[in-house]
Chimera marker file (.cmm) of the C-alpha trace (Angstrom):
<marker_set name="trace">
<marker id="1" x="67.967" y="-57.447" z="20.899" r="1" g="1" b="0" radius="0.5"/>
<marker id="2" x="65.807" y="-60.257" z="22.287" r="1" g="1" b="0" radius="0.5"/>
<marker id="3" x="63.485" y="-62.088" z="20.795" r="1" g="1" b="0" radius="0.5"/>
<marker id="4" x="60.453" y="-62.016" z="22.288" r="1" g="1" b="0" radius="0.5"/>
<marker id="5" x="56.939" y="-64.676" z="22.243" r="1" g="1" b="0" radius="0.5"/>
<marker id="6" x="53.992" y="-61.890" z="22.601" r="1" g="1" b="0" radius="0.5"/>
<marker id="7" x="50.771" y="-63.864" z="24.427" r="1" g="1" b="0" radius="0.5"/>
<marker id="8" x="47.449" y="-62.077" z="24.914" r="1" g="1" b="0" radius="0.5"/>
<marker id="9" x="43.895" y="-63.232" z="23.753" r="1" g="1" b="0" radius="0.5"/>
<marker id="10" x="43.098" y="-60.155" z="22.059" r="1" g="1" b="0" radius="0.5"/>
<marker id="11" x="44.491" y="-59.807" z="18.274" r="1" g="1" b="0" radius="0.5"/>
<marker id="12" x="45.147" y="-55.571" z="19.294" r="1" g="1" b="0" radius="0.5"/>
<marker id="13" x="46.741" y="-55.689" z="22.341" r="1" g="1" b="0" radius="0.5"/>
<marker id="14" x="49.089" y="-58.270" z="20.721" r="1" g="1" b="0" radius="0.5"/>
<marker id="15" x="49.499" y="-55.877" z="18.052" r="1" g="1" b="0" radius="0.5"/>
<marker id="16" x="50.490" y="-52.962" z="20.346" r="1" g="1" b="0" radius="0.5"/>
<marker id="17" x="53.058" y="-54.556" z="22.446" r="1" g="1" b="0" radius="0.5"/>
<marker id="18" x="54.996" y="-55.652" z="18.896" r="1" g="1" b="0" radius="0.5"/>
<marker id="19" x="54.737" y="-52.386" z="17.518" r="1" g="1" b="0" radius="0.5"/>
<marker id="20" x="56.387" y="-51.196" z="21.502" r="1" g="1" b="0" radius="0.5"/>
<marker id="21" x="59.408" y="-53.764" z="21.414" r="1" g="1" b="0" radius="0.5"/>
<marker id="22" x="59.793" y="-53.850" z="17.619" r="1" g="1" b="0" radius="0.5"/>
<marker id="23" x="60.464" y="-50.115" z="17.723" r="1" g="1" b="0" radius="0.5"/>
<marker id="24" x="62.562" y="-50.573" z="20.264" r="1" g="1" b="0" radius="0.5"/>
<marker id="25" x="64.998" y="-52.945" z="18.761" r="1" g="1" b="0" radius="0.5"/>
<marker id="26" x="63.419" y="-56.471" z="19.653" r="1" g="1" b="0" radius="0.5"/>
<marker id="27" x="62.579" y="-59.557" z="17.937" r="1" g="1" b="0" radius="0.5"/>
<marker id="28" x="58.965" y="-60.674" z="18.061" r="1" g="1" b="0" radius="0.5"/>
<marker id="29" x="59.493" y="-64.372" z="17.095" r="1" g="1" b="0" radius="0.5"/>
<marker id="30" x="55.751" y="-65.516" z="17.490" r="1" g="1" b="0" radius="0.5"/>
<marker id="31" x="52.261" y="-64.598" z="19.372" r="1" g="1" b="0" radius="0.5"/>
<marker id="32" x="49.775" y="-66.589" z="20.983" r="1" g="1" b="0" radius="0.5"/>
<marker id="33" x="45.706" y="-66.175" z="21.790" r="1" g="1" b="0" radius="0.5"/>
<marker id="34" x="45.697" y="-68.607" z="24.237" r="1" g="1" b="0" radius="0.5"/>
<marker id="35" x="48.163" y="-70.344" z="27.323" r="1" g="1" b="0" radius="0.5"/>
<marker id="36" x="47.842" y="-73.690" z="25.290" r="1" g="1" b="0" radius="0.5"/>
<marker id="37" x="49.375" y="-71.928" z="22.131" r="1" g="1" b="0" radius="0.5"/>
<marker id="38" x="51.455" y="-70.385" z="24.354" r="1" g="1" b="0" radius="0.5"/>
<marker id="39" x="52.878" y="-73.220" z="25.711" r="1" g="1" b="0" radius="0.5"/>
<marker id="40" x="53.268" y="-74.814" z="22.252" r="1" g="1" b="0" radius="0.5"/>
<marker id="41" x="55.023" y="-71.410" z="20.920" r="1" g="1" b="0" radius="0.5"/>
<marker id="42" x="57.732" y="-71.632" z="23.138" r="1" g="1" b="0" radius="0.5"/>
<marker id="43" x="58.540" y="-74.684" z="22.608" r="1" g="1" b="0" radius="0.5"/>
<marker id="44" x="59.175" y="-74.036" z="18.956" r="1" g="1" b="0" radius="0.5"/>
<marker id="45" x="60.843" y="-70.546" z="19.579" r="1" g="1" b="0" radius="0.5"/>
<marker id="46" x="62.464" y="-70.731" z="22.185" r="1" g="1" b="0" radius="0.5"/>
<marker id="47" x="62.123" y="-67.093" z="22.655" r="1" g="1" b="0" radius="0.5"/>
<marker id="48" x="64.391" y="-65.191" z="25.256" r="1" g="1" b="0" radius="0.5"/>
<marker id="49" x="61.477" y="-63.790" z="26.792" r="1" g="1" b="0" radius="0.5"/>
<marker id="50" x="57.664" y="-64.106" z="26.862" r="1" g="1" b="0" radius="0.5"/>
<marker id="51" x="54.670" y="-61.428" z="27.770" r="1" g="1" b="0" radius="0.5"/>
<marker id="52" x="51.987" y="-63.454" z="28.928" r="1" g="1" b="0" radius="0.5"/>
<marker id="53" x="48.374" y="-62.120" z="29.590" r="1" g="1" b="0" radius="0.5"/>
<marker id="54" x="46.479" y="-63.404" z="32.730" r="1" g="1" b="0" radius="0.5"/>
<marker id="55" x="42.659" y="-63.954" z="31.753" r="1" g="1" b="0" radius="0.5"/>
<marker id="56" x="42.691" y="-65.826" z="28.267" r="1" g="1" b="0" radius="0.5"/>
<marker id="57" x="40.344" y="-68.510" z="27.064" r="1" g="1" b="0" radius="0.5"/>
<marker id="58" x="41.018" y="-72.462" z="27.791" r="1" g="1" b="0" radius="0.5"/>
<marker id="59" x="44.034" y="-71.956" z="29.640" r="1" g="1" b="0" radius="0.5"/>
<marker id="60" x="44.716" y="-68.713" z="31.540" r="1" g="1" b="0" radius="0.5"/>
<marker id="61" x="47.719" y="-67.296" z="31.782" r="1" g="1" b="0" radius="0.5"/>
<marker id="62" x="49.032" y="-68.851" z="35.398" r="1" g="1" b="0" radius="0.5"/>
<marker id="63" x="48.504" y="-71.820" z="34.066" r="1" g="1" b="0" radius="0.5"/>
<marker id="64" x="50.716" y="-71.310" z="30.660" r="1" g="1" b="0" radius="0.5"/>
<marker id="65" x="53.493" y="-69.780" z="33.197" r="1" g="1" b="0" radius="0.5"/>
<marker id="66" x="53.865" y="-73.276" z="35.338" r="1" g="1" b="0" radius="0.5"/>
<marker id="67" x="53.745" y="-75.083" z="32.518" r="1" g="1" b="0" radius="0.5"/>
<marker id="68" x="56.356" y="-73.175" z="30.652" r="1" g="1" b="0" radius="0.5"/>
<marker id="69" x="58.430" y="-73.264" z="33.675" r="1" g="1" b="0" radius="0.5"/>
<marker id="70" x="58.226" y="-77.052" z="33.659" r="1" g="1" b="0" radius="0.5"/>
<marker id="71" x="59.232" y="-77.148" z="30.889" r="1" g="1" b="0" radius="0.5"/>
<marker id="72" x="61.996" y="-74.276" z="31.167" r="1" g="1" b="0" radius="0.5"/>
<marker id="73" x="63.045" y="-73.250" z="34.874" r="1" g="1" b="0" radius="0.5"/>
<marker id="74" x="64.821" y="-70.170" z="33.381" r="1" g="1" b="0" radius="0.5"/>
<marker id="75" x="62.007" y="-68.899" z="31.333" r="1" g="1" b="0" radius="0.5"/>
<marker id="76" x="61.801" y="-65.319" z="31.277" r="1" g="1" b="0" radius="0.5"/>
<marker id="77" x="58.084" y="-64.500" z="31.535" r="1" g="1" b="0" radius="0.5"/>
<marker id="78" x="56.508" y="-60.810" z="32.447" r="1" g="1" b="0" radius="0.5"/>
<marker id="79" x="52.707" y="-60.506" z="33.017" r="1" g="1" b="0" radius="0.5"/>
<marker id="80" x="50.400" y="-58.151" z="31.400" r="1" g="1" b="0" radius="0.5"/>
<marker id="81" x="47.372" y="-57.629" z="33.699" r="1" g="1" b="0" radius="0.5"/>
<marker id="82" x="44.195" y="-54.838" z="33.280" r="1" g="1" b="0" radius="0.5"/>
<marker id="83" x="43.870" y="-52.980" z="36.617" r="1" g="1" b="0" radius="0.5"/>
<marker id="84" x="42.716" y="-54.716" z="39.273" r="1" g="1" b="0" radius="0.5"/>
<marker id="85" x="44.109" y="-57.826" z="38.994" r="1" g="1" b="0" radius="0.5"/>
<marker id="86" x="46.333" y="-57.804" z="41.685" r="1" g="1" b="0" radius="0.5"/>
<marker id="87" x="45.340" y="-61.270" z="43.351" r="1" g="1" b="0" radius="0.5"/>
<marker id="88" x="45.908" y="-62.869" z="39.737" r="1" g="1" b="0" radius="0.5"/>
<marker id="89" x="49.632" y="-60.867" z="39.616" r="1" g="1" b="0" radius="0.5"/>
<marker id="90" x="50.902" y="-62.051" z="42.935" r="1" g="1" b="0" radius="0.5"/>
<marker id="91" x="49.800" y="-65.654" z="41.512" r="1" g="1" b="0" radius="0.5"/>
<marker id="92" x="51.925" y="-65.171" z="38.063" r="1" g="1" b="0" radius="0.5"/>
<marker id="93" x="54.843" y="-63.587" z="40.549" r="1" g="1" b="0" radius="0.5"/>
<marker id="94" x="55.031" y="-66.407" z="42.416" r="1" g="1" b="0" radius="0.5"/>
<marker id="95" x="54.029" y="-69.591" z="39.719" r="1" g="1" b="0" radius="0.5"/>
<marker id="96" x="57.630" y="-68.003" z="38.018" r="1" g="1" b="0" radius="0.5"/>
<marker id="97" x="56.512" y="-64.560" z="36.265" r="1" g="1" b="0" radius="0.5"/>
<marker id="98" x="59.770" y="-62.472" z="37.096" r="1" g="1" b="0" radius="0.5"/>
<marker id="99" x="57.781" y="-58.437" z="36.206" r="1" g="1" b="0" radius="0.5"/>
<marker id="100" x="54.318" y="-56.857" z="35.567" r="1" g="1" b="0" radius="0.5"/>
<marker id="101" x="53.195" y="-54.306" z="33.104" r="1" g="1" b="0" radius="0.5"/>
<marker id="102" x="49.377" y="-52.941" z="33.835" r="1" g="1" b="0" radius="0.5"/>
<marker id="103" x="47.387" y="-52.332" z="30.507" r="1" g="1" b="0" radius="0.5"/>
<marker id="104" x="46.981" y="-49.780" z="28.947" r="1" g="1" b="0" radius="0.5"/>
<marker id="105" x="50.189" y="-49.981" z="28.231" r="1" g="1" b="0" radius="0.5"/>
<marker id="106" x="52.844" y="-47.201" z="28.825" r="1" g="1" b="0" radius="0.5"/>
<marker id="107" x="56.076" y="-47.754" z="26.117" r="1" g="1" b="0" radius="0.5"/>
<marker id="108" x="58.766" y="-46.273" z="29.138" r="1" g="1" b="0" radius="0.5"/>
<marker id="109" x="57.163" y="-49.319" z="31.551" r="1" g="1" b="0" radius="0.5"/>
<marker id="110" x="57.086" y="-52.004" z="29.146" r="1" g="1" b="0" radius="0.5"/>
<marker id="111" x="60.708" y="-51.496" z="27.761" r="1" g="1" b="0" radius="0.5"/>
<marker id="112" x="61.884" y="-51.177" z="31.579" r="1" g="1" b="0" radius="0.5"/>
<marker id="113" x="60.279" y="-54.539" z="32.506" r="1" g="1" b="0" radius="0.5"/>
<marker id="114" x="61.654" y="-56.217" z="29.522" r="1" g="1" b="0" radius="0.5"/>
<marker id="115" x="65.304" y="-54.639" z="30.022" r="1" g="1" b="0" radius="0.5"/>
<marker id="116" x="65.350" y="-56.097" z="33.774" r="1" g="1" b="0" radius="0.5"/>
<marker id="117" x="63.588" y="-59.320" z="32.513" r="1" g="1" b="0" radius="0.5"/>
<marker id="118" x="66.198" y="-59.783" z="30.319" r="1" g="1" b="0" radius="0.5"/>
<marker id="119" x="69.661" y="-58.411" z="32.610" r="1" g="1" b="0" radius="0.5"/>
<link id1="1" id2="2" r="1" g="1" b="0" radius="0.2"/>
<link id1="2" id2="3" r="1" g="1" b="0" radius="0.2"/>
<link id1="3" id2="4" r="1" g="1" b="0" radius="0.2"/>
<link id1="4" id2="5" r="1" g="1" b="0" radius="0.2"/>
<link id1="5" id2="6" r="1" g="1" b="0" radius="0.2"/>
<link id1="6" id2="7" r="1" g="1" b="0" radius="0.2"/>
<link id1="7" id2="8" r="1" g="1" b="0" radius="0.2"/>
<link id1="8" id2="9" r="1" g="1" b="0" radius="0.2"/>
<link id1="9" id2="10" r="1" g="1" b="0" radius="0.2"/>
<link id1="10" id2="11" r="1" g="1" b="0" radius="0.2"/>
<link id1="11" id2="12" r="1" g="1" b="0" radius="0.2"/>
<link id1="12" id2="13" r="1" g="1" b="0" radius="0.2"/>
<link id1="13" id2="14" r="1" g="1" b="0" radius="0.2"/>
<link id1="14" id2="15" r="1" g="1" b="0" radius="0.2"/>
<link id1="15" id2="16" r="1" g="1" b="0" radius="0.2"/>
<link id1="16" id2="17" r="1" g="1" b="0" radius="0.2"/>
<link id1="17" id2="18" r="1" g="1" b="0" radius="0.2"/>
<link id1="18" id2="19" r="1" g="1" b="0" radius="0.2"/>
<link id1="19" id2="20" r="1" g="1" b="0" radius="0.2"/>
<link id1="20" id2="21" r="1" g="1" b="0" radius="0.2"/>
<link id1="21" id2="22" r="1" g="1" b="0" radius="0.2"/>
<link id1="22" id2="23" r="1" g="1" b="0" radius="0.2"/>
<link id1="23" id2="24" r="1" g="1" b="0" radius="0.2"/>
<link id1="24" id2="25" r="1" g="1" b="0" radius="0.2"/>
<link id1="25" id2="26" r="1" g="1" b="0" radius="0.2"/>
<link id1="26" id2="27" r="1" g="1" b="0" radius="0.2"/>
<link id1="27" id2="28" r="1" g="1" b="0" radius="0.2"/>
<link id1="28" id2="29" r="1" g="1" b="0" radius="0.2"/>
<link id1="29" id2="30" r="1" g="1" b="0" radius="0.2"/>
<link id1="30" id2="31" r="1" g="1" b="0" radius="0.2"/>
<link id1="31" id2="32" r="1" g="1" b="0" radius="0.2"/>
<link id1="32" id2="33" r="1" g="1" b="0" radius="0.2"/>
<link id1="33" id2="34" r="1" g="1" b="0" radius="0.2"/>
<link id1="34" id2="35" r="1" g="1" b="0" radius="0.2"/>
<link id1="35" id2="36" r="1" g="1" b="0" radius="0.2"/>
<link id1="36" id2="37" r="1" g="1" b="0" radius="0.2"/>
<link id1="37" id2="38" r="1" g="1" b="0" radius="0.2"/>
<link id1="38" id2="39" r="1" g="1" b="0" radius="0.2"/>
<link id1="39" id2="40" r="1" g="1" b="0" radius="0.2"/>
<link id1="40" id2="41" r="1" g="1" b="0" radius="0.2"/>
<link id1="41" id2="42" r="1" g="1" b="0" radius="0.2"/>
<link id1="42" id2="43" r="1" g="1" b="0" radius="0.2"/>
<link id1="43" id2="44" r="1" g="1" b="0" radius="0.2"/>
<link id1="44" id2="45" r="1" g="1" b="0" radius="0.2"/>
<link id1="45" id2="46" r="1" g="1" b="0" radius="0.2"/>
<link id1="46" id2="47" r="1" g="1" b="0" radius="0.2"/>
<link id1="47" id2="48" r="1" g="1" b="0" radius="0.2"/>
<link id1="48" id2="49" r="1" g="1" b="0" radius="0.2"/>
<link id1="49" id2="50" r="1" g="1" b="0" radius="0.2"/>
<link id1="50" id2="51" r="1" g="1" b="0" radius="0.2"/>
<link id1="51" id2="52" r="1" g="1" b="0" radius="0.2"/>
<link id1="52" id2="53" r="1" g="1" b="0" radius="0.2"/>
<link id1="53" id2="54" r="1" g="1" b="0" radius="0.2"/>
<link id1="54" id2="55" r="1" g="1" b="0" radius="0.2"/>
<link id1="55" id2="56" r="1" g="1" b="0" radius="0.2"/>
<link id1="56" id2="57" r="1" g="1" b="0" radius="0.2"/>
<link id1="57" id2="58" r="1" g="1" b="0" radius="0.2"/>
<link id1="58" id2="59" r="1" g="1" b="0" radius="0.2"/>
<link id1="59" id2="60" r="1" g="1" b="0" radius="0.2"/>
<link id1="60" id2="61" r="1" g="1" b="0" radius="0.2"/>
<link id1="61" id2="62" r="1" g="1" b="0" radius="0.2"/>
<link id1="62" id2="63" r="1" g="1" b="0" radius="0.2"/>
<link id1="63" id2="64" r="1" g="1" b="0" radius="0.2"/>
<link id1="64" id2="65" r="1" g="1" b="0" radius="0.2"/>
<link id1="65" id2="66" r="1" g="1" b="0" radius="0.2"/>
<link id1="66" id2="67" r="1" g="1" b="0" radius="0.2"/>
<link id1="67" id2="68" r="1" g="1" b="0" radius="0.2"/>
<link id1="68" id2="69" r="1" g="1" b="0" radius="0.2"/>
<link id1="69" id2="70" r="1" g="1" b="0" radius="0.2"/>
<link id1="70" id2="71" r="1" g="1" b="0" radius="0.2"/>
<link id1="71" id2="72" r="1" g="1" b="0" radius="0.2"/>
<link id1="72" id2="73" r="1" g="1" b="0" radius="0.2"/>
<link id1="73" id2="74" r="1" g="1" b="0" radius="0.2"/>
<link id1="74" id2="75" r="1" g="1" b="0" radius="0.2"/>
<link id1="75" id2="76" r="1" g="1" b="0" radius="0.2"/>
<link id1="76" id2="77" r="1" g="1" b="0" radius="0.2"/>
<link id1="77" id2="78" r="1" g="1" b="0" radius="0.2"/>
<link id1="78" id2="79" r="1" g="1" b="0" radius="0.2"/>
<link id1="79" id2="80" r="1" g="1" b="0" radius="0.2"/>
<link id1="80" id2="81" r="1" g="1" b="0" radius="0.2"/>
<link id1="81" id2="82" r="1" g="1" b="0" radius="0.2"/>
<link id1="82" id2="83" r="1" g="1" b="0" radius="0.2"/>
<link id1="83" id2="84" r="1" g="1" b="0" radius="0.2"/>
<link id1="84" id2="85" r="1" g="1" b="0" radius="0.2"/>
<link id1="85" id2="86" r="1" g="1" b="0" radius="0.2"/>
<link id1="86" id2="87" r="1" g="1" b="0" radius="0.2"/>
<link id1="87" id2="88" r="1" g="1" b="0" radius="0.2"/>
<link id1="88" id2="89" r="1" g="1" b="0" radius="0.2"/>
<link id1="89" id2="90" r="1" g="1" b="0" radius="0.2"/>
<link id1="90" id2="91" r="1" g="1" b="0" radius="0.2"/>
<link id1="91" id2="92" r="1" g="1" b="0" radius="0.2"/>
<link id1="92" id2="93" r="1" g="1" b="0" radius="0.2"/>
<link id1="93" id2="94" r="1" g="1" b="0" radius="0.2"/>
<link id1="94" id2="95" r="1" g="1" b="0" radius="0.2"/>
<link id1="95" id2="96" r="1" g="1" b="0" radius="0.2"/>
<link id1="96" id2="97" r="1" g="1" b="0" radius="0.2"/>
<link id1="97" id2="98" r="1" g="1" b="0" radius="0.2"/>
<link id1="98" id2="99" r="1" g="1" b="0" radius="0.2"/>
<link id1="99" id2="100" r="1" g="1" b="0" radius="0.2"/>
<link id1="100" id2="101" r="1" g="1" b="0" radius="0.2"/>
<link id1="101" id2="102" r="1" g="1" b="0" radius="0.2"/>
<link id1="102" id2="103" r="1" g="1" b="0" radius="0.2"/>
<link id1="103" id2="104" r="1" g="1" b="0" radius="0.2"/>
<link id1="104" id2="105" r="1" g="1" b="0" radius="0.2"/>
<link id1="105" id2="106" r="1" g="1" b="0" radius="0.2"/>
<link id1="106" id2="107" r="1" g="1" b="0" radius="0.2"/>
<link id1="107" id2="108" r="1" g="1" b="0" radius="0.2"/>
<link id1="108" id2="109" r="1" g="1" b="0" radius="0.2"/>
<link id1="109" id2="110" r="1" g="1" b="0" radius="0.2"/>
<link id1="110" id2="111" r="1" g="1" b="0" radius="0.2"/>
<link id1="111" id2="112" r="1" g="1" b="0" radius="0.2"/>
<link id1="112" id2="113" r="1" g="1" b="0" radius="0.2"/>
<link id1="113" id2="114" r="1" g="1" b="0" radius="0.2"/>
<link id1="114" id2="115" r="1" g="1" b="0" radius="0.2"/>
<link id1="115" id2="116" r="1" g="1" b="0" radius="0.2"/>
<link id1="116" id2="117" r="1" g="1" b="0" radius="0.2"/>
<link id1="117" id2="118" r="1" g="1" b="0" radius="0.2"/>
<link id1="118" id2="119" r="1" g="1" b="0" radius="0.2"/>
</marker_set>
């Protein structure tokens, strides 16, 4: 079981993706709107692993990953992108983000992305 810091602007996407690792045996320890919050939930969590959206308000999500990983080297941080985003993913990939899952979300790719994340 991991416990897991869930970061996406929008309050039912956040929703979904607990309801997808809860049911399969993870720990949602806290969820963010934004890559400020996001930043600031880590820090108190400290969660094993974090899903980060890419297009948020104030900060965006490649920003929250490089400052995460300045703050943590060995965060464990997987992106959640719509389609067409590819330009933003190979950004994420390479500020730290270690996997990708492409919304709408599919349960089978999400719990493979966080089992490799994780191993």
């Amino acid at each position: 079981m991991a416990r897991i810091l869930v970061v996406d602007d929008a309050a039912f996407m956040r929703m979904m993706l607990r309801d997808i690792l809860v049911s399969h045996g993870h720990e949602v320890v806290g969820e963010a709107a934004d890559g400020n919050q996001a930043v600031e939930r880590y820090q108190e969590c400290k969660p094993d692993l974090v899903t980060m959206d890419l297009t948020m308000p104030n900060v965006d999500g490649i920003q929250a990953i490089k400052k995460i990983r300045a703050v943590d080297p060995d965060a464990r941080i997987i992106v959640c992108s719509a389609m067409g985003q590819q330009a933003m993913v190979m950004e994420a990939i390479q500020a730290g983000a270690k996997d990708f899952i492409v919304k709408p979300f599919q349960i089978e790719r999400v719990i493979s992305a966080v089992d490799k994340a994780l191993n």
